[in-house]
C-alpha positions in Angstrom: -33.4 -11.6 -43.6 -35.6 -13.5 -41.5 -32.9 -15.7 -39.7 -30.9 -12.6 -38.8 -33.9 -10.5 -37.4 -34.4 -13.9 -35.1 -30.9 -14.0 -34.3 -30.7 -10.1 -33.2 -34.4 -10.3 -31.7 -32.8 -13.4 -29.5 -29.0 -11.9 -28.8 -31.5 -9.1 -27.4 -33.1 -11.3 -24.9 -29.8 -13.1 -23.8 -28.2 -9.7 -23.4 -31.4 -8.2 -21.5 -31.3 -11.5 -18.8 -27.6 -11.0 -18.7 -28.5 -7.5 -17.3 -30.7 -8.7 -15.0 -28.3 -11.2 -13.7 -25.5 -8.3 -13.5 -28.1 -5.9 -11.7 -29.1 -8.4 -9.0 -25.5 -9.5 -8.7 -23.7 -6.4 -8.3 -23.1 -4.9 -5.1 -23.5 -1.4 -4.2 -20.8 0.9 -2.8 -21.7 1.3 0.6 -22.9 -2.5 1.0 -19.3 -2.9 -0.1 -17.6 -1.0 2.4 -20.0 -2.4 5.3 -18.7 -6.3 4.5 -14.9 -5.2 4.3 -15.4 -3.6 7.9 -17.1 -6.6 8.9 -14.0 -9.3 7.4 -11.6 -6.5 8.8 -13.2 -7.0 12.0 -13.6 -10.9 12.0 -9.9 -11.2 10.5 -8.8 -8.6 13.8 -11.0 -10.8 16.1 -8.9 -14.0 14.8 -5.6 -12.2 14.8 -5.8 -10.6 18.3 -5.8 -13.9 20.4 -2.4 -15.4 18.4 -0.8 -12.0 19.5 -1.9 -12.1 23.0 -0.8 -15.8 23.3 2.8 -14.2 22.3 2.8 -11.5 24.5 2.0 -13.8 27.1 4.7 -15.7 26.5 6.9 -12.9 26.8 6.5 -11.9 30.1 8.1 -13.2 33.1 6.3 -15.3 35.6 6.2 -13.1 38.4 5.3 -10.6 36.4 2.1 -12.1 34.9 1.1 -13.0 39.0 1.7 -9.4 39.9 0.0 -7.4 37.3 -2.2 -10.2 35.3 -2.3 -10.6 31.3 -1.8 -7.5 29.2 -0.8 -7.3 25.5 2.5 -5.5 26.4 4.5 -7.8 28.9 5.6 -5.6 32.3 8.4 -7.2 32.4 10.0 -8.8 29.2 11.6 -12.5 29.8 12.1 -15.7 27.4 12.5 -18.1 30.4 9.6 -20.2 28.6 11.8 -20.5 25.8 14.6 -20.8 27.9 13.3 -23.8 29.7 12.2 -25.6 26.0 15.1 -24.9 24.2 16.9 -26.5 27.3 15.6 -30.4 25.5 18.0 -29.0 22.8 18.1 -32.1 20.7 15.0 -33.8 21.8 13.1 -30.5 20.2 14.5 -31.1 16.8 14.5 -34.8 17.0 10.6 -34.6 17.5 10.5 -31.5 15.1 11.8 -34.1 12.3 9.8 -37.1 13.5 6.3 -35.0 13.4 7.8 -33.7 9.7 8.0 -37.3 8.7 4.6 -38.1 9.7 2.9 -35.2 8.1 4.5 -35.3 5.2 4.0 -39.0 4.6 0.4 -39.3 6.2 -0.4 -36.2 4.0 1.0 -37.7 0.9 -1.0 -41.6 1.3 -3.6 -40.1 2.9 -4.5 -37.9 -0.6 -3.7 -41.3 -2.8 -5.8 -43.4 -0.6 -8.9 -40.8 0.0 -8.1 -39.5 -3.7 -8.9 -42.8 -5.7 -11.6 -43.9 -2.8 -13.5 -40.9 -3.9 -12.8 -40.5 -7.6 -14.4 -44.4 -7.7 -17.3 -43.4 -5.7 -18.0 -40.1 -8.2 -18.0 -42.8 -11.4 -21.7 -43.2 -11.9 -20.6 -46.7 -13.7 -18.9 -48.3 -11.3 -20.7 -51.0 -10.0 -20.5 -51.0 -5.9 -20.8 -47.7 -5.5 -24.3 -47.3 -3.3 -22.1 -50.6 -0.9 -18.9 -48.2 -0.2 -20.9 -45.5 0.1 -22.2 -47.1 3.0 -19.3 -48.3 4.3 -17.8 -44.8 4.6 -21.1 -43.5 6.2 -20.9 -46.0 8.9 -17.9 -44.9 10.5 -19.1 -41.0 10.5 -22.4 -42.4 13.0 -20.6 -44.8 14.9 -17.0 -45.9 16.3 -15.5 -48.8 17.2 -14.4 -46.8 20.6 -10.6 -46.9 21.5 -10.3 -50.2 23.4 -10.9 -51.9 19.9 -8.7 -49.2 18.1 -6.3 -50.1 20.3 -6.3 -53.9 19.8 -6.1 -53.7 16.0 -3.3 -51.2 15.9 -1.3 -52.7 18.5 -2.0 -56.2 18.8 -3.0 -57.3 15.6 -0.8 -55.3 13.5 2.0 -54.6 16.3 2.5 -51.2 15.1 3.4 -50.3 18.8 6.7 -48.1 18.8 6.9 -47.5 15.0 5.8 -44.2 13.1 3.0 -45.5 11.1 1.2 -46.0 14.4 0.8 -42.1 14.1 0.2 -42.6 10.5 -2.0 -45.4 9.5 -5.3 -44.3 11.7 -5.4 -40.9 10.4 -4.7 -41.6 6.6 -8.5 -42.3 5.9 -11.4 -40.3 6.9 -15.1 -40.3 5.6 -15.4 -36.4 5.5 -12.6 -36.0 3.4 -13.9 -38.8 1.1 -17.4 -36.9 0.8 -16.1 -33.8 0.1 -13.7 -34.5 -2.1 -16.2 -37.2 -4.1 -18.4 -33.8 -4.2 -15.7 -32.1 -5.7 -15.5 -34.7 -8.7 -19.3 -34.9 -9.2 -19.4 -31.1 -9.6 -15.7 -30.5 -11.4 -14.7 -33.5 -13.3 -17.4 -33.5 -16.3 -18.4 -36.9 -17.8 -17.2 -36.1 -21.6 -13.4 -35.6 -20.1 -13.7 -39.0 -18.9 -15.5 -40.6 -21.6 -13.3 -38.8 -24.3 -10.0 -40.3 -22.6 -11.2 -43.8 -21.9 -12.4 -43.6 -26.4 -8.9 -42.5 -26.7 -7.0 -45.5 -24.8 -6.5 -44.4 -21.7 -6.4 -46.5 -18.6 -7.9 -45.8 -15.3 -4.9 -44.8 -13.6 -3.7 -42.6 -16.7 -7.0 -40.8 -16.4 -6.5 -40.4 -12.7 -3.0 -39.6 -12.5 -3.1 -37.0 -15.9 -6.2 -35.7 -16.3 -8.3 -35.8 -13.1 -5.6 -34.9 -10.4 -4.5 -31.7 -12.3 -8.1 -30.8 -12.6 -9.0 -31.0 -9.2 -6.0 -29.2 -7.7 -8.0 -27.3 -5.1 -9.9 -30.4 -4.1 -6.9 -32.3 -3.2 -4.8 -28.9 -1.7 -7.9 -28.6 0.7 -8.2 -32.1 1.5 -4.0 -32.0 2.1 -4.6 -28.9 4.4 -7.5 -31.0 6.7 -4.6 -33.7 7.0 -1.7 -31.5 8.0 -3.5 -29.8 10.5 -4.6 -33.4 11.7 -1.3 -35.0 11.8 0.5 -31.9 12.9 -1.4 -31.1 16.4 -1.6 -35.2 17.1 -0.7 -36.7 20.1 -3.3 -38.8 21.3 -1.8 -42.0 19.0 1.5 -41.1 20.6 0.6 -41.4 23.9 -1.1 -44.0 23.0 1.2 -46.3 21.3 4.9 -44.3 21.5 7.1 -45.5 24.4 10.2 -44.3 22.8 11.4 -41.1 23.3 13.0 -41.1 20.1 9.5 -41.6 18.4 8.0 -38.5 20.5 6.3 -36.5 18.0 6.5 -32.2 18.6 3.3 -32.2 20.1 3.4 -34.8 22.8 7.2 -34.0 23.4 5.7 -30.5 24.1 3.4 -31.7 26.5 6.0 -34.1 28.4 7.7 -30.6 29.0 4.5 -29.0 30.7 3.6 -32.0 32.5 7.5 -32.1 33.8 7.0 -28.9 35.0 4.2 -29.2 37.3 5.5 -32.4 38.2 8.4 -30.0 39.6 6.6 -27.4 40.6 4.5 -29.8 43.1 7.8 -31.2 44.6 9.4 -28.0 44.9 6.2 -26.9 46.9 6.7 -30.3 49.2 10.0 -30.0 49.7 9.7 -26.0 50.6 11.8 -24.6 47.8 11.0 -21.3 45.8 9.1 -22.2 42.7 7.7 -19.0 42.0 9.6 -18.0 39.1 9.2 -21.0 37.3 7.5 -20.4 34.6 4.2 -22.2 34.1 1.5 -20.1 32.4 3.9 -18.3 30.0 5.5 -21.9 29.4 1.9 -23.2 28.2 1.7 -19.9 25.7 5.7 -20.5 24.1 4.2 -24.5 23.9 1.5 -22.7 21.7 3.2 -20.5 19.5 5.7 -23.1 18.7 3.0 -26.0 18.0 1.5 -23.6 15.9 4.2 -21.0 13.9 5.3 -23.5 11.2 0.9 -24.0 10.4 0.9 -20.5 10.2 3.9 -20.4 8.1 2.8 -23.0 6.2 -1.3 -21.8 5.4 -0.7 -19.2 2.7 0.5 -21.0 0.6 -2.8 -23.5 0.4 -5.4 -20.8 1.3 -5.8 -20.0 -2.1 -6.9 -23.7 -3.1 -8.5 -24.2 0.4 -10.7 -21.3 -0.4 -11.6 -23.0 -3.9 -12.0 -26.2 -2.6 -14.5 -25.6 -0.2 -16.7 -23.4 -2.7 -16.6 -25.7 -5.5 -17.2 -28.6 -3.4 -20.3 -27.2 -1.1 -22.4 -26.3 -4.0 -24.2 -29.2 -5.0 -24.5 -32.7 -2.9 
């Protein structure tokens, strides 16, 4: 009789701080309808400038001189595209070489920051303060890109090949922290002592039981690198001659820079250049540099969103 009068006397008290909890938490109607005008607004404010960049790219040169931006083009012309779609196979030759390179860099860059970070959240492991360090480092200080440059292309003569654009972008010291966060606050200790008791190996327990726990950790960490290898072209100017090698972005670029180069003769040589496109060709480069990430986002916001919030709330 006793026992149960403690047991109701302390379900009372659990269900009492519950209350608490649920009174503090909850959020009132109106406070409710202020923060969904205020996302409305931020998600119209982030919205708005991808539109305009469309419209702009939309109108026809002349027109955009005459009358200056507006959200509805004066005069409607796809010359922009016109003058891209012109490289014809160059466009989806680049198209499929920046495809390769995000989907492989992607892919090695989640295995080699994956199992860097899953060793550095292993209390037990023995070096784990010394690569901690060693990951740190790089986030404070760079090598600079004269001695990037030397290791990529003279010691490892990776000049001309596609994991030039891959290789230097595959590891990256943010991505290791957050995602080791993620394991310290995701992956408990008794999963991984319970499957090393029953036999299994360290790449067992990676592979099987820590990857398929830690799905939005490794969808966010995939989304940081496709954005990353998607809008590169830095490493290909850097180390791509070949046109064949061009990645979307700096084949994109090659376009805009070809068209000032003409626009600049045709001005010295005293021929009409005024409906060559030039601002509305910058906005087309945008929107197709950017469509397929747009495309492609939905379908990792929901383990982005995850990701981030798991991962940021303890160090």
């Amino acid at each position: 009789m006793f026992e149960k009068m403690k047991e109701k006397s302390r379900q009372k008290k659990i269900d009492k701080i519950e209350a608490e909890q649920c009174k503090y938490n909850k959020i009132k109607p109106a406070t409710n309808v202020i923060f969904n005008i205020i996302l409305a607004f931020l998600a119209f404010l982030a919205v708005v400038p991808f539109v305009f960049v469309i419209a702009i790219s939309l109108t026809d040169e002349q027109a955009l001189r005459t009358y200056g931006y507006s959200f509805i083009p004066k005069e409607f012309s796809v010359s922009s595209y016109s003058y891209i779609i012109k490289a014809g196979s160059d466009i989806i030759r680049s198209y499929g070489v920046t495809i390769t390179i995000t989907v492989v860099g992607t892919i090695l860059g989640v295995l080699l920051i994956g199992t860097y970070a899953y060793a550095l959240s292993r209390k037990t492991y023995a070096y784990r303060k010394f690569f901690t360090i060693v990951i740190t480092i790089p986030m404070m200080f760079g090598g600079g890109m004269v001695a990037t440059y030397m290791i990529i292309a003279r010691l490892l003569h990776l000049t001309n090949t596609l994991w030039a654009l891959i290789l230097p972008m595959a590891m990256n010291s943010f991505n290791i922290i957050v995602l080791r966060t993620f394991f310290n606050t995701s992956i408990p200790d008794a999963v991984v002592e319970s499957a090393k008791i029953d036999g299994a190996s360290e790449w067992r327990l990676f592979f099987q039981i820590v990857i398929p726990m830690s799905l939005p950790g490794f969808a966010t960490i995939a989304l940081f690198l496709t954005l990353g290898y998607w809008n590169d072209w830095f490493n290909a100017l850097l180390y791509i001659e070949e046109s064949s090698l061009k990645p979307l972005q700096s084949l994109l670029m090659s376009i805009e820079s070809n068209m000032q180069f003409l626009k600049s003769e045709g001005l010295k040589l005293g021929l009409s250049v005024e409906n060559m496109p030039e601002e509305s060709l910058r906005m087309a480069i945008v929107v197709i540099s950017t469509l397929p990430i747009l495309v492609a986002y939905p379908f990792f916001q929901r383990y982005f969103v995850n990701g981030l919030t798991v991962g940021a709330v303890k160090g």
